[in-house]
C-alpha positions in Angstrom: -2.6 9.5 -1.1 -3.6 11.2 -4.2 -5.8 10.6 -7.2 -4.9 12.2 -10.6 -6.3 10.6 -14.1 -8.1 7.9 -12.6 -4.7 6.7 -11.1 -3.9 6.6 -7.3 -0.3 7.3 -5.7 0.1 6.1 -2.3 2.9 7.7 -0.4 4.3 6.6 3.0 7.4 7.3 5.4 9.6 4.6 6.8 12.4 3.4 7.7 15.6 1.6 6.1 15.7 -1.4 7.5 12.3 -3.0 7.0 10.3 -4.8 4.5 7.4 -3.1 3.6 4.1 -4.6 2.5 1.5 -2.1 0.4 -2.0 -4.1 0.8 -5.3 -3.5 -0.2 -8.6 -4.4 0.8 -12.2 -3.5 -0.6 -13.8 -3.3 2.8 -13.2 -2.5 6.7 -16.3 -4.4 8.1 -16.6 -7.7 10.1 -16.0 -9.8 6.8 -13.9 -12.8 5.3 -11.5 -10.5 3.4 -8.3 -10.7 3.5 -5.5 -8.2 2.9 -4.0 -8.6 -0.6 -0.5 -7.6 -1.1 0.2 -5.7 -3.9 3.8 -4.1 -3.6 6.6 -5.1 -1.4 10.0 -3.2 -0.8 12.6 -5.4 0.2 15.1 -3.5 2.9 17.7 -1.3 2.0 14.6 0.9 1.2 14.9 4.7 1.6 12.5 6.5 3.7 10.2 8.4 1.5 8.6 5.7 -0.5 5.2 6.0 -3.0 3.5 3.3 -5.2 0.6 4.1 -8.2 -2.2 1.9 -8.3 -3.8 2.4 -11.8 -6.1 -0.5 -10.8 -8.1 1.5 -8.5 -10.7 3.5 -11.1 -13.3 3.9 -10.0 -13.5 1.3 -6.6 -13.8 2.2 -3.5 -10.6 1.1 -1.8 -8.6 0.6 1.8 -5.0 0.5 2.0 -2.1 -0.1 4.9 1.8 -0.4 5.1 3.2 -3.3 7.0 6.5 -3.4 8.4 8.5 -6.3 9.2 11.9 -5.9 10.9 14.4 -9.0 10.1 
Protein backbone atom coordinates (compact mmCIF):
# COMPACT_ATOMS: atom_id res chain seq x y z
CA UNK A 1 0.00 0.00 0.00
CA UNK A 2 0.92 3.44 -0.69
CA UNK A 3 -0.30 6.90 -0.06
CA UNK A 4 0.55 9.67 -2.59
CA UNK A 5 -1.75 13.03 -2.85
CA UNK A 6 -4.05 12.14 -0.31
CA UNK A 7 -4.94 9.02 -2.58
CA UNK A 8 -4.23 5.36 -1.50
CA UNK A 9 -3.16 2.41 -3.98
CA UNK A 10 -3.57 -0.91 -2.61
CA UNK A 11 -1.55 -3.58 -4.34
CA UNK A 12 -1.87 -7.42 -3.97
CA UNK A 13 -0.72 -10.78 -5.62
CA UNK A 14 -3.03 -13.53 -6.63
CA UNK A 15 -3.97 -15.83 -8.61
CA UNK A 16 -5.99 -16.28 -12.02
CA UNK A 17 -8.66 -18.13 -11.25
CA UNK A 18 -10.33 -16.41 -8.28
CA UNK A 19 -12.63 -13.70 -7.58
CA UNK A 20 -11.23 -11.16 -5.55
CA UNK A 21 -12.96 -8.96 -3.02
CA UNK A 22 -10.96 -5.51 -1.94
CA UNK A 23 -12.93 -4.54 1.53
CA UNK A 24 -12.61 -2.07 3.92
CA UNK A 25 -13.31 -1.55 7.36
CA UNK A 26 -12.83 1.55 9.86
CA UNK A 27 -11.89 -0.64 12.80
CA UNK A 28 -10.35 -4.09 14.01
CA UNK A 29 -11.87 -4.19 17.56
CA UNK A 30 -14.77 -6.39 19.05
CA UNK A 31 -17.47 -4.23 17.15
CA UNK A 32 -20.68 -4.53 14.83
CA UNK A 33 -18.81 -3.54 11.64
CA UNK A 34 -18.90 -5.21 8.85
CA UNK A 35 -16.55 -5.52 5.95
CA UNK A 36 -17.68 -3.33 3.02
CA UNK A 37 -16.69 -4.32 -0.33
CA UNK A 38 -15.47 -1.89 -2.43
CA UNK A 39 -13.79 -3.49 -5.68
CA UNK A 40 -14.25 -6.93 -6.94
CA UNK A 41 -12.18 -8.68 -9.86
CA UNK A 42 -14.14 -11.23 -11.54
CA UNK A 43 -11.62 -14.28 -12.63
CA UNK A 44 -9.68 -14.34 -15.60
CA UNK A 45 -7.70 -11.80 -13.40
CA UNK A 46 -3.91 -11.56 -13.76
CA UNK A 47 -1.79 -11.84 -10.81
CA UNK A 48 -0.40 -8.55 -9.96
CA UNK A 49 -3.47 -6.53 -9.30
CA UNK A 50 -3.77 -2.74 -7.46
CA UNK A 51 -6.89 -0.60 -6.76
CA UNK A 52 -6.80 3.54 -5.69
CA UNK A 53 -9.00 4.47 -3.04
CA UNK A 54 -9.28 8.37 -3.31
CA UNK A 55 -11.89 8.01 -0.57
CA UNK A 56 -9.52 7.35 2.15
CA UNK A 57 -8.07 11.22 3.03
CA UNK A 58 -7.51 11.61 5.83
CA UNK A 59 -9.38 8.22 7.76
CA UNK A 60 -7.88 5.90 9.43
CA UNK A 61 -8.52 2.70 7.51
CA UNK A 62 -8.21 -1.46 7.41
CA UNK A 63 -8.24 -3.32 4.32
CA UNK A 64 -8.12 -7.31 3.17
CA UNK A 65 -8.39 -9.33 -0.17
CA UNK A 66 -10.76 -12.21 -0.22
CA UNK A 67 -10.51 -15.01 -2.52
CA UNK A 68 -13.19 -17.19 -3.64
CA UNK A 69 -12.42 -20.13 -5.89
CA UNK A 70 -15.54 -21.25 -8.24
Amino acid sequence: MSIAGGIVRIDWKGGTAAKQYLMIRNSLGPTNTAWSVIYTNPPPTIVSNFVFDVGATNRMLYYRIKAERP
